[in-house]
C-alpha positions in Angstrom: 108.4 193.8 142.5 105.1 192.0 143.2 105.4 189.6 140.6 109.2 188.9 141.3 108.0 188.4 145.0 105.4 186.0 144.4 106.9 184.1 141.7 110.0 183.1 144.8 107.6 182.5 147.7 104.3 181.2 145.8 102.4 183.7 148.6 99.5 184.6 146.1 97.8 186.2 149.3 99.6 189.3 149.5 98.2 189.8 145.5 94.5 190.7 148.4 96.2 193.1 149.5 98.8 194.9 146.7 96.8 194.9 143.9 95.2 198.3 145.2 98.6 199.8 145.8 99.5 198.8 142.0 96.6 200.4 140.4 97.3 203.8 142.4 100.7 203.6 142.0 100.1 202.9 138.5 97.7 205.7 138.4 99.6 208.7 139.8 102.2 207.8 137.4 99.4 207.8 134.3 98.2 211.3 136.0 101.6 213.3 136.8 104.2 212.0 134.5 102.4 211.0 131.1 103.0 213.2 128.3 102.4 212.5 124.4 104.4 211.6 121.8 104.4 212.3 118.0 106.8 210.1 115.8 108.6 212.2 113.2 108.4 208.8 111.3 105.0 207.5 111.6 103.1 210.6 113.2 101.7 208.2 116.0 100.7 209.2 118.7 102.2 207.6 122.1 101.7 208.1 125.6 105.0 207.9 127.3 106.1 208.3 131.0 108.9 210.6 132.4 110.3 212.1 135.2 109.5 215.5 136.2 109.4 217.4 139.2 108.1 220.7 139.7 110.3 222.8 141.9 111.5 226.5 141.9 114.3 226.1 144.8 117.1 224.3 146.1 116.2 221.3 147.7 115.9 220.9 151.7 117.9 217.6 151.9 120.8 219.3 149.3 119.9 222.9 150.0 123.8 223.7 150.0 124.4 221.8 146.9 121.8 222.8 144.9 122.4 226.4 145.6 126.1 226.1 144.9 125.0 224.7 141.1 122.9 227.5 140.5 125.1 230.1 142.2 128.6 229.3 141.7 131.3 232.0 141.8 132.6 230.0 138.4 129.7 231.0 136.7 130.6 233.6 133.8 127.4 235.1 133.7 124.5 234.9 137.1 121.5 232.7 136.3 118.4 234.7 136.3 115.7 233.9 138.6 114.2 231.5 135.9 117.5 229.8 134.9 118.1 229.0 138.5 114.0 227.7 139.1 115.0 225.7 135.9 117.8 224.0 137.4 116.3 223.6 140.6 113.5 221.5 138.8 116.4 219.1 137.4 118.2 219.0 140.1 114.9 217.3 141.8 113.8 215.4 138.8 117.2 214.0 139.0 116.2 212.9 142.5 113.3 211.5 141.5 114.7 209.0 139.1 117.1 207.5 141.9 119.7 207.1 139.6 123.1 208.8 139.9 123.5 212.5 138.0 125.7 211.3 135.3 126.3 211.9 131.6 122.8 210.2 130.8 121.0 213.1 131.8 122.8 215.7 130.3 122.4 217.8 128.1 126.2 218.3 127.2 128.1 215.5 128.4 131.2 216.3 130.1 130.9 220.3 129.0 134.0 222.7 128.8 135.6 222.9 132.7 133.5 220.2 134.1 136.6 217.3 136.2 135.5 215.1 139.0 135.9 217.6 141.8 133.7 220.3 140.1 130.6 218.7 138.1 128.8 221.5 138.2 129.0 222.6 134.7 127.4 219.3 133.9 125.3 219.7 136.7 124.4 222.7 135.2 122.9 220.4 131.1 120.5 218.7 133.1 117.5 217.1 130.6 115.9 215.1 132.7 112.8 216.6 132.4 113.0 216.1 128.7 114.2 212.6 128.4 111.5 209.9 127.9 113.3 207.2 130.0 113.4 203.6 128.1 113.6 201.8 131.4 111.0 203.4 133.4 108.8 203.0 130.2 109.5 199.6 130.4 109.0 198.7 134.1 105.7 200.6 134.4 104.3 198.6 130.7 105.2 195.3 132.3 
């Protein structure tokens, strides 16, 4: 954003103030969402960025929603306590990313039951968590 902003207005001054904000920014995403990666194919080791929040419970902004997901009466079978604190965790990762919840982070695309008034059941495949994002890779290595 920086670089896009400076390269239309030629204000090299705010770089003073920014670059600080950069290199934390840059930093908390180094500290809380790097993990390492081992190619089957070459057995290198990368270090890749994702999105990953760390939540046990609905959130407060979607509290009804998120609860809904976890609990729904069209559930076969209840969640346990740990299937629910699982969902809740890619329900907010999903969040994080501030895309849409769509087929990208699922699971199971489009699962058995799942329309456009109830997408709960693909709600219910989120992998955000374990989904090593090409674009955010990509924006934070420029």
């Amino acid at each position: 954003m920086v670089a896009t902003y400076v390269y239309r207005t030629g204000d090299v001054d705010i770089l003073e103030r920014a670059f600080a904000l950069m290199e934390a920014e840059l930093s908390w995403w180094e500290t809380n969402r790097t993990i390492d990666v081992t190619s089957p194919y070459s057995n290198n080791t990368l270090r890749m960025t994702r999105y990953a929040v760390e939540n046990t419970a609905p959130r407060p902004e979607s509290y009804r929603e998120d609860y809904e997901v976890a609990n729904g009466a069209d559930l076969v079978t209840p969640y346990t306590e740990q299937q629910k604190g699982d969902l809740y965790a890619e329900l907010a990762t999903g969040a994080e990313t501030g895309w849409d919840y769509s087929s990208r982070w699922e699971r199971i695309p489009f699962p058995a039951g799942g329309n456009l008034t109830n997408t709960n059941p693909g709600l219910r495949t989120l992998n955000i968590r374990s989904t090593v994002p090409v674009d955010l890779n990509a924006i934070l290595c420029k």
